[in-house]
C-alpha positions as CSV (number, residue, x, y, z in Angstrom):
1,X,10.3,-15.5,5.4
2,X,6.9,-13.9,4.0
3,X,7.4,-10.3,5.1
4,X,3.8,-8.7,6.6
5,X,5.0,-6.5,8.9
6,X,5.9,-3.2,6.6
7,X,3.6,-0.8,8.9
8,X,6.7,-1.4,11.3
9,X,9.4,-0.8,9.2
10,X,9.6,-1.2,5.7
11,X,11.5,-4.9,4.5
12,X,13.5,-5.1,1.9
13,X,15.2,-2.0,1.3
14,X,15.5,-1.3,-2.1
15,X,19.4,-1.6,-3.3
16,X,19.8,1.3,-4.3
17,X,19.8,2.5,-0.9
18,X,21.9,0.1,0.5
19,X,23.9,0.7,-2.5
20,X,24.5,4.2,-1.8
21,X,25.0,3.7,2.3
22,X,27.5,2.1,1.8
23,X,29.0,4.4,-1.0
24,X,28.9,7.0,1.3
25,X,30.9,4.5,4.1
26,X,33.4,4.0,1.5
27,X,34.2,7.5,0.3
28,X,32.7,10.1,2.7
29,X,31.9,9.5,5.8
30,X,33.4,12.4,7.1
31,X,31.2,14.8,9.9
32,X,29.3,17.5,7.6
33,X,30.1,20.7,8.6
34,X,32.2,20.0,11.1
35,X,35.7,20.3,8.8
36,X,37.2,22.8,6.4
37,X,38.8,19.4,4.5
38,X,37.4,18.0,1.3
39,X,35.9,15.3,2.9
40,X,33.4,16.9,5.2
41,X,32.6,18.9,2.2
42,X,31.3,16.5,0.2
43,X,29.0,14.9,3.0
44,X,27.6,18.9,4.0
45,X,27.0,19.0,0.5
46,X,25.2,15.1,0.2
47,X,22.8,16.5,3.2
48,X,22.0,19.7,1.5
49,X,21.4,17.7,-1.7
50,X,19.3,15.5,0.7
51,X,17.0,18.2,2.8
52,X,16.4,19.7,-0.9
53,X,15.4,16.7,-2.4
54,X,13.1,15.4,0.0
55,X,11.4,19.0,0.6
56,X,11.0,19.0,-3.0
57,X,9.2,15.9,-2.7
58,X,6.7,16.7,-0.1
59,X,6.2,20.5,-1.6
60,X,7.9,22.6,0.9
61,X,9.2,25.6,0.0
62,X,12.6,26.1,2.1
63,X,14.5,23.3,2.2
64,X,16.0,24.8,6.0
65,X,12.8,24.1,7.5
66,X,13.2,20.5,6.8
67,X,14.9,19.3,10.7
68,X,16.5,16.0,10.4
69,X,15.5,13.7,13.3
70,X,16.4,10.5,14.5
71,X,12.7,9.2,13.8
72,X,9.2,10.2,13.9
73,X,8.7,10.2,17.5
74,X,12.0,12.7,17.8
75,X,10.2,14.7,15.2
76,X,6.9,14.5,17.3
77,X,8.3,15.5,20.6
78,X,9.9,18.4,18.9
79,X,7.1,19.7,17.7
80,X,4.7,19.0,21.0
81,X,7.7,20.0,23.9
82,X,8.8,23.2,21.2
83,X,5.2,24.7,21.0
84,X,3.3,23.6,24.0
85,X,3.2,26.0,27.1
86,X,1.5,25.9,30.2
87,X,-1.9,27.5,29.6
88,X,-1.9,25.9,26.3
89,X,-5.0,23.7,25.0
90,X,-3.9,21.1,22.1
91,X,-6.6,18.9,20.3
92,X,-5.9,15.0,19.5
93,X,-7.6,12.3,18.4
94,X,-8.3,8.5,19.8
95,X,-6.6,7.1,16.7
96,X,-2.9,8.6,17.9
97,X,-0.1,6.5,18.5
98,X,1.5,6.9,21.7
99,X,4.4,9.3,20.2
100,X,1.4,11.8,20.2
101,X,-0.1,10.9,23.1
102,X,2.5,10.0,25.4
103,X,4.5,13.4,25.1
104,X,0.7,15.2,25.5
105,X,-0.2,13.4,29.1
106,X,3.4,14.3,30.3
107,X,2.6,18.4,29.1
108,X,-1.3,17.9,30.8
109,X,0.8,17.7,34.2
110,X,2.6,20.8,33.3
111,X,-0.8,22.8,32.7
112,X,-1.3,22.2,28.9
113,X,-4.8,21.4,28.6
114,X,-5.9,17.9,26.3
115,X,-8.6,16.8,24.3
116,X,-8.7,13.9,22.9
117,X,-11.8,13.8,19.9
118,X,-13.7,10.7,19.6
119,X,-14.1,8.6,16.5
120,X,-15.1,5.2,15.4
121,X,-14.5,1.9,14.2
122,X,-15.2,3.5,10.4
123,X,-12.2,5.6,11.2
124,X,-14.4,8.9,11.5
125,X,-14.2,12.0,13.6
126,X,-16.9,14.6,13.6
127,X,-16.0,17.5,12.1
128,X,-18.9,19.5,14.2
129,X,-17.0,18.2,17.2
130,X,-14.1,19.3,16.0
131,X,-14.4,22.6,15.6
132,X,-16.5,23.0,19.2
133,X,-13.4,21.7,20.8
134,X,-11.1,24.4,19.8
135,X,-11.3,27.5,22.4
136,X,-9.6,30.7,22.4
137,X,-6.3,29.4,23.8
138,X,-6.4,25.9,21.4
139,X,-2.2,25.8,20.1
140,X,-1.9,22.9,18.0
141,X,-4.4,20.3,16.6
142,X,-2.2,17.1,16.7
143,X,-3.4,13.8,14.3
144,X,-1.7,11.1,12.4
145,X,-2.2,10.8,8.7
146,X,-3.5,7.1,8.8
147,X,-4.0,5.1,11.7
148,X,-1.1,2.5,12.7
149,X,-3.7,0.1,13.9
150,X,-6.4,1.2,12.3
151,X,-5.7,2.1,8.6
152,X,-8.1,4.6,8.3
153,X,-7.4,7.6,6.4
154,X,-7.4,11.3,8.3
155,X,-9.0,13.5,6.2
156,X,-6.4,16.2,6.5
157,X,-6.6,18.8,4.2
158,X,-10.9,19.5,5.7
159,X,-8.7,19.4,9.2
160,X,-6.0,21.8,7.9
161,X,-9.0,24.2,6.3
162,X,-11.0,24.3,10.0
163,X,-7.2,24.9,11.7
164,X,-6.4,27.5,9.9
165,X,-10.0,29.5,10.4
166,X,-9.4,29.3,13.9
167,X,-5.9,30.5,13.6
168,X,-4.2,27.0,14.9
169,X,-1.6,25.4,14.1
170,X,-1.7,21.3,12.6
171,X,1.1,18.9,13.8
172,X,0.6,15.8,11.4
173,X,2.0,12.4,12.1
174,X,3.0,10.9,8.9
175,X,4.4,7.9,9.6
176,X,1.9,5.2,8.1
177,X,1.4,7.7,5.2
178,X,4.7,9.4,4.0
179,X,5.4,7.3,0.2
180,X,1.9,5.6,0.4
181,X,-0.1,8.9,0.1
182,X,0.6,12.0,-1.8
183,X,1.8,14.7,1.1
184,X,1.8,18.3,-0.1
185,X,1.9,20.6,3.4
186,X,1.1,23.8,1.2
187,X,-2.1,22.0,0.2
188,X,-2.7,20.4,3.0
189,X,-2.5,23.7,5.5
190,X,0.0,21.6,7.6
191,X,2.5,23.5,9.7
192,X,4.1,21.1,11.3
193,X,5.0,17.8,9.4
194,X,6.5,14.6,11.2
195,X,8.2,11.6,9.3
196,X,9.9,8.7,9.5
197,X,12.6,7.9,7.4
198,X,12.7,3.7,7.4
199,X,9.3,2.9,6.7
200,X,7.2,3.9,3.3
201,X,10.0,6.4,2.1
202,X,12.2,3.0,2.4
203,X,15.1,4.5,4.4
204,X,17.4,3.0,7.1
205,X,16.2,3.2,11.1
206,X,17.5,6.2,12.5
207,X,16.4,8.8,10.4
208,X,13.2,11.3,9.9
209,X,12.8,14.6,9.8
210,X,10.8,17.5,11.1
211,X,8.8,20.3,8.8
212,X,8.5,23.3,10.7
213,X,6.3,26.0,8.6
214,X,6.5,29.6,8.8
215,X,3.5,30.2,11.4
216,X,4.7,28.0,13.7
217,X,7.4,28.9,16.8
218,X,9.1,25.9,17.7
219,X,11.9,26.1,20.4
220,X,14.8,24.2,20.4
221,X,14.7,21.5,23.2
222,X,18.3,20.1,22.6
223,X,21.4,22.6,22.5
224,X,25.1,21.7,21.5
225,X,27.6,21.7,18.8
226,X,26.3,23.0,15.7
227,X,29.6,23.2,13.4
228,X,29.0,26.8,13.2
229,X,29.2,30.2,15.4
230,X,31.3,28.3,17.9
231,X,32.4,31.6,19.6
232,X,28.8,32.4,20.9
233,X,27.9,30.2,23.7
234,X,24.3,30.4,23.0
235,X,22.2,28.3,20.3
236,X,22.4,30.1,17.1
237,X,18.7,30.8,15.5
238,X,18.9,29.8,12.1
239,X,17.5,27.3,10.4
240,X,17.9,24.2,10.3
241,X,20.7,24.3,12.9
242,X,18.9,25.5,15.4
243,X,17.4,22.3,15.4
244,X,20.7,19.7,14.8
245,X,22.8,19.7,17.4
246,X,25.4,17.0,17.0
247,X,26.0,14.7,14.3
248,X,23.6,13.6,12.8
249,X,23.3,10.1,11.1
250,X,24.9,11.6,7.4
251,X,25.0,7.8,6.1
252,X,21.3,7.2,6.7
253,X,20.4,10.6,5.9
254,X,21.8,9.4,2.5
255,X,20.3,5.9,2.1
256,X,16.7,8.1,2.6
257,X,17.2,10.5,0.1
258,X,18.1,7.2,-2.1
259,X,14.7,5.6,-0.9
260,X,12.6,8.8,-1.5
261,X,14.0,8.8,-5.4
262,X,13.3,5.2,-5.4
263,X,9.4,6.2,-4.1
264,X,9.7,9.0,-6.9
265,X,10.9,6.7,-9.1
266,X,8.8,4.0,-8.8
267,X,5.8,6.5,-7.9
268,X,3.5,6.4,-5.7
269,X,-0.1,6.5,-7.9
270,X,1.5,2.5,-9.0
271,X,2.8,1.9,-4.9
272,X,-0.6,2.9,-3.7
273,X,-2.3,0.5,-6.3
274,X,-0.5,-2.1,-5.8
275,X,-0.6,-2.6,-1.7
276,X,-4.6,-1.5,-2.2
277,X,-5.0,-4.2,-4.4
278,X,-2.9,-7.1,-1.9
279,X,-4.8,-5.3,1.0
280,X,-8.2,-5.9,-0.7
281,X,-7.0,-9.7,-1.2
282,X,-6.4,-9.9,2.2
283,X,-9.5,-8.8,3.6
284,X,-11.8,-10.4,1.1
285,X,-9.5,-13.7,2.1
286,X,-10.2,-13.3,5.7
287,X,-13.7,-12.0,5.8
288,X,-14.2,-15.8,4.8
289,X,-12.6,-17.4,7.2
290,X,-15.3,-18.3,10.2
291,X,-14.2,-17.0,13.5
292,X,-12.2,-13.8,12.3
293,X,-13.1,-10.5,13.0
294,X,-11.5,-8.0,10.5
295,X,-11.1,-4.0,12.5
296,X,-13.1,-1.5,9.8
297,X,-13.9,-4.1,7.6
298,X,-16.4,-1.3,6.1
299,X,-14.1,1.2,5.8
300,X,-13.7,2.2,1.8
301,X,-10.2,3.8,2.1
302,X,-7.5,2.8,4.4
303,X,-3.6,2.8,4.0
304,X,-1.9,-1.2,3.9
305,X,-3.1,-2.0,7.1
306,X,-5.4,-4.3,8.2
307,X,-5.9,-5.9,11.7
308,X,-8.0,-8.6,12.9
309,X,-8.5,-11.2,15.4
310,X,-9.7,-14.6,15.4
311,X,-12.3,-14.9,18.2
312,X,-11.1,-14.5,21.9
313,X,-7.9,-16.4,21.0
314,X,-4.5,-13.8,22.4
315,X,-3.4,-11.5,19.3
316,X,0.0,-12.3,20.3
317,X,-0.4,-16.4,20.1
318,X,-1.4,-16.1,16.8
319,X,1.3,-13.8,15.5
320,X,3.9,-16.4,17.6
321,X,1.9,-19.5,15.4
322,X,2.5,-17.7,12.3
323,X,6.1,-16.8,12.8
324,X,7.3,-20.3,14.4
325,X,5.3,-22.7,12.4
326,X,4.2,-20.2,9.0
327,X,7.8,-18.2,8.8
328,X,5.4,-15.1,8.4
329,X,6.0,-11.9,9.8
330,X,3.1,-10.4,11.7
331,X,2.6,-7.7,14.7
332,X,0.4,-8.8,17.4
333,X,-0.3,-6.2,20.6
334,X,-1.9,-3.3,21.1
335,X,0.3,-1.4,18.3
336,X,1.5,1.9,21.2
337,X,-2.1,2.6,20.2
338,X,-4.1,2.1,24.4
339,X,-6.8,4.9,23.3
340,X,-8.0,2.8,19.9
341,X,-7.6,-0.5,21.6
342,X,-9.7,1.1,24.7
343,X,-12.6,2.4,21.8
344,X,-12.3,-0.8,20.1
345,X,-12.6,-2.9,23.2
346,X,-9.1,-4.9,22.6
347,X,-7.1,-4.2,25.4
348,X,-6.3,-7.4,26.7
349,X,-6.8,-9.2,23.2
350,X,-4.7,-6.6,21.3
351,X,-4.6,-7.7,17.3
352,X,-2.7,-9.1,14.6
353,X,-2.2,-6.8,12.4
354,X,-0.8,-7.5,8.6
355,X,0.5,-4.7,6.7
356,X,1.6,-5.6,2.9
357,X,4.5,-3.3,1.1
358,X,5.3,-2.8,-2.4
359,X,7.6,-5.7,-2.1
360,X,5.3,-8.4,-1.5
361,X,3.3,-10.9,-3.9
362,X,-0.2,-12.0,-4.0
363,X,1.3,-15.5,-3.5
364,X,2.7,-14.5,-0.3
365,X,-0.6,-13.4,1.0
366,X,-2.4,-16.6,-0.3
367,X,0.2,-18.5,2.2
368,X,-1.1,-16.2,4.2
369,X,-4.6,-16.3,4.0
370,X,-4.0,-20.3,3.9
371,X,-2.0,-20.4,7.0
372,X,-4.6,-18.1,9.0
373,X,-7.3,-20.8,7.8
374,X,-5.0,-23.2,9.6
375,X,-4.9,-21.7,12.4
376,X,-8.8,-21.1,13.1
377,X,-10.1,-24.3,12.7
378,X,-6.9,-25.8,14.9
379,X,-7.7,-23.1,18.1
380,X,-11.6,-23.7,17.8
């Protein structure tokens, strides 16, 4: 099979995380910090090793306030249900996935005021806008990094400058830009950072994590075993098990730390080039193709993402063509993206959207391109 569908999870995983999953099966897969024995030592010790490491690689300072999560949308509700409060306004954008936006319209019922800040098909939001939307009780501005169906790049570190001038805090999103684009949350002015652990940083489903910074009060919305102060029947404070109540997935926590050294091996400056250069291919390839309408085809920066229809014809029929007939892996739909499909007038079409990794060829996306050709001119 050709592989296009790396936006959703990434495909294949590199071996050396597989590799070490399995290493960690094999000779320690023990509960960390549940256990005075040997064995739950060394898999407490392969987490620290783990939170270190991947703090390191996004630049934050304590490793403690790196929360393991199940996934990015564990991480998101988190950070929204943690800080949110009745009373409290938060500012979002149309380009959120519904992780961000699903958790926000549930809150809106509760009192939390929303405001969701236009943009474009260029993948732009108005800075001037911006900043007249945040009022005296605005909590959090919430964003992604990149658009899932969009590709657009946020510009983050202007929107972490304006947040902290007005004294609010910025919950970013990274899941389609965590190993494709250089994170640095000091940098960046980003107190709260969400990430998934299977897609770009080439880990396993099931894992993530949560960066809560210093200004930011986040409370816990889970309580339960910790492993430690079991004689108070309260949630103890400190971080990060304040936030890890139960086991968490040790073995995948593992095979991520393994994919973020393969990202830091590899690095990203030659990742980045290499899917820019495939996702260049690909929409010079179907900008050619009559009938096939390519979403931002102006845009001059985007992450590997590019999604497209061919005239009124069901996103999802084409993704089935492609996967039955092609053997290529596609995602048609709306992408839990409503608000962009809504802006860009797709609802009931949706879009197929192709999103390369560093795994795939430029033959692979000439079969593509070819196949896509195919598939026009038959459903004229």
């Amino acid at each position: 099979m050709i592989y296009f569908d790396n936006a959703a999870t990434t495909f294949p995983k590199p071996k050396s995380v597989v590799k070490n999953m399995v290493y960690f099966m094999e000779k320690c897969s023990a509960n960390p910090g549940r256990g005075g024995h040997k064995l739950s030592r060394i898999a407490g010790q392969k987490i620290r090793d783990s939170r270190e490491n991947i703090a390191d690689f996004f630049n934050i300072n304590d490793f403690k306030r790196l929360i393991f999560t199940l996934n990015d949308t564990y991480a998101l509700n988190m950070a929204i249900h943690g800080v949110l409060k009745p009373g409290d306004h938060v500012i979002t954008t149309v380009y959120e996935h519904n992780s961000i936006i699903r958790p926000l319209m549930k809150l809106s019922k509760t009192g939390v005021e929303v405001t969701i800040l236009e943009g474009n098909m260029r993948g732009e939001i108005s800075f001037k806008k911006l900043t007249e939307c945040i009022q005296p009780n605005t909590k959090i501005l919430a964003t992604c990094i990149a658009s899932n169906a969009l590709g657009n790049i946020m510009p983050v570190e202007e929107i972490g400058r304006i947040c902290r001038e007005a004294n609010i805090l910025l919950l970013i999103d990274a899941a389609q830009g965590a190993g494709v684009l250089p994170i640095n949350v000091e940098k960046m002015n980003i107190d709260l950072l969400a990430v998934p652990g299977h897609k770009s940083l080439y880990g396993p489903m099931g894992t993530g994590f949560l960066y809560i910074g210093e200004r930011a009060i986040v409370d816990d919305i889970i309580q339960g075993g910790t492993g430690t102060l079991s004689e108070k029947i309260e949630q103890p404070q400190d971080f990060p098990t304040r936030y890890e109540s139960g086991t968490i997935n040790a073995v995948g926590i593992w095979g991520l730390n393994a994919g973020v050294n393969f990202v830091r091996k590899v690095g990203i400056d030659r990742i980045r080039k290499h899917e820019d250069r495939l996702t260049e291919f690909l929409i010079e390839g179907l900008s050619c193709i009559g009938g096939v309408k390519i979403m931002g085809e102006e845009m001059k920066e985007r992450v590997p993402i590019v999604s497209f229809n061919i005239r009124d014809i069901h996103s999802m029929k084409v993704a089935k063509i492609l996967d039955k007939r092609y053997d290529i892996a596609t995602r048609g739909g709306l992408h839990c993206a409503g608000l962009f499909h809504k802006m860009a007038d797709t609802l009931k079409q949706g879009a197929v959207r192709v999103s390369p990794g560093f795994f795939n060829t430029r033959e692979e996306a000439s079969k593509f391109l070819k196949a896509i050709r195919h598939i026009a001119k038959e459903l004229k």
